[in-house]
Residue, then its C-alpha position, 0 to 999 in steps of 0.5 A: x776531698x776537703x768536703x770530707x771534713x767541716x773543719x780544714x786546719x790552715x797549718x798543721x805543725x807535726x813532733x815527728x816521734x818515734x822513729x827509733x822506737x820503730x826501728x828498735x821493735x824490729x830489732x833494726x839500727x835506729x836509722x831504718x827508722x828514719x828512712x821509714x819515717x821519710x814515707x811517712x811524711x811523704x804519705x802525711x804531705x800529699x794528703x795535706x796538700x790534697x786537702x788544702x792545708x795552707x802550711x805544714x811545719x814539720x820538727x825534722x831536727x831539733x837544736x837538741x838533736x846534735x846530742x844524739x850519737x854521730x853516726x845518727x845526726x850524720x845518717x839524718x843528714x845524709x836522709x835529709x840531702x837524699x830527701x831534697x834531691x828526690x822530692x823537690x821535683x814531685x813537690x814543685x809540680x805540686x806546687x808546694x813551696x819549701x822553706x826552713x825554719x831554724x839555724x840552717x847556717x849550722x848544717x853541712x855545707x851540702x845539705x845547705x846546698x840542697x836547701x837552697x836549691x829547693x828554696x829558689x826552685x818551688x819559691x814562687x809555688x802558690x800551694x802549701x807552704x811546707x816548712x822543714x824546721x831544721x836545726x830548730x829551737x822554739x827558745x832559741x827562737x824567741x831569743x833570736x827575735x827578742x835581739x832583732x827587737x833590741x837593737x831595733x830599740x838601740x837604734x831608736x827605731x821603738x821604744x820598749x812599750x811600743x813592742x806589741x805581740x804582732x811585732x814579737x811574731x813578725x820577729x821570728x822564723x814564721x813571720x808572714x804565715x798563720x799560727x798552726x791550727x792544729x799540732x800532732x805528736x806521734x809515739x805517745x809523748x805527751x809534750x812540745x819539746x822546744x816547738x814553736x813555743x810562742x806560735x802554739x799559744x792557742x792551738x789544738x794538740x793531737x797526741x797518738x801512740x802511733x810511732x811516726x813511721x806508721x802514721x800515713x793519710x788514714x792517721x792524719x785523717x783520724x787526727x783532723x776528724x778529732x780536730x773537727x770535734x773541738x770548740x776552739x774559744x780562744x779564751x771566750x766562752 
């Protein structure tokens, strides 16, 4: 199947937007939208894996998104627990490896639960990597990483000048994985909103008006064939 396009990104990160919209056009409480959203990253994972993308990260709930009404972020992980427990098996024997990225220490004692269990059951997987960055900031990231960094100055392990770019990226959550290749936005928004911030340094970025629970494998499909059009110089000529 990955004959179907030249070029196959080795990670794709996605901004998952536009669930609540969805779900307000057809006059439904916001969290219908989730549940819908919850097919449409399900549709998105198998086609990626049949592919042979290497990682997917996707933004599932942002450090911002305890602002958001508490019946919501308390409805969003209730979805997230259902998720882990009905998938994990599917994705096991597909071979996909589940980790998060983000604050996981803040989340609900049974959503840290299934977290584990899904991290111990696929973590031996030799297929994609699927990243949930959960409770995840891209400062608040980098700033995580930027103190790793200084108290490994303070200790005297290096010296300032010694930090290198390598360094401030094996600092951080993706440490060990490629920076993605290409970076989807659905519902027409046109900016990162706080995601992977030092990782998308010279990535490609795909927006589309498409809300998130309509974008299924023929949409990623027009994503990657928009993809394989680019000329990515990584500031060469």
């Amino acid at each position: 199947m990955a004959n179907e396009f030249e070029k196959i990104p080795t990670h794709i990160g996605i901004i998952m937007d536009g669930n609540g919209r969805w779900a307000k056009k057809r006059f439904m409480p916001r969290i219908f939208g989730h549940k819908y959203g919850v097919e449409a990253l399900r549709s998105v994972i198998k086609r990626c894996s049949s592919l042979g993308v290497g990682y997917l990260t996707v933004y599932a709930f942002s450090t911002e998104n305890w602002n958001r009404p508490q019946d919501e972020v308390s409805g969003l992980m209730e979805l997230l627990v259902n998720y882990l427990r009905s998938e994990v098996d599917e994705l096991h024997e597909n071979k996909v490896r589940i980790m998060c990225i983000g604050d996981i220490e803040a989340l609900p004692e049974t959503a840290k639960r299934e977290i584990a269990n899904a991290f111990e059951k696929t973590k031996d997987n030799t297929g994609m990597t699927l990243n949930l960055a959960l409770n995840y900031g891209g400062r608040d990231e980098i700033r995580r990483g930027i103190i790793k960094l200084a108290e490994a100055v303070k200790k005297g392990d290096i010296e300032p000048e010694q930090i290198t770019e390598e360094m401030i990226g094996e600092s951080l959550y993706t440490r060990g994985q490629p920076d993605p290749d290409l970076m989807i936005r659905t519902s027409g928004e046109i900016r990162i909103s706080n995601f992977l911030l030092w990782q998308l340094a010279y990535t490609e970025f795909y927006f589309t008006d498409v809300l998130w629970p309509d974008f299924d494998a023929r949409e990623l499909d027009q994503a990657l064939f928009v993809y394989n059009q680019r000329n990515r110089r990584y500031g060469k000529v």
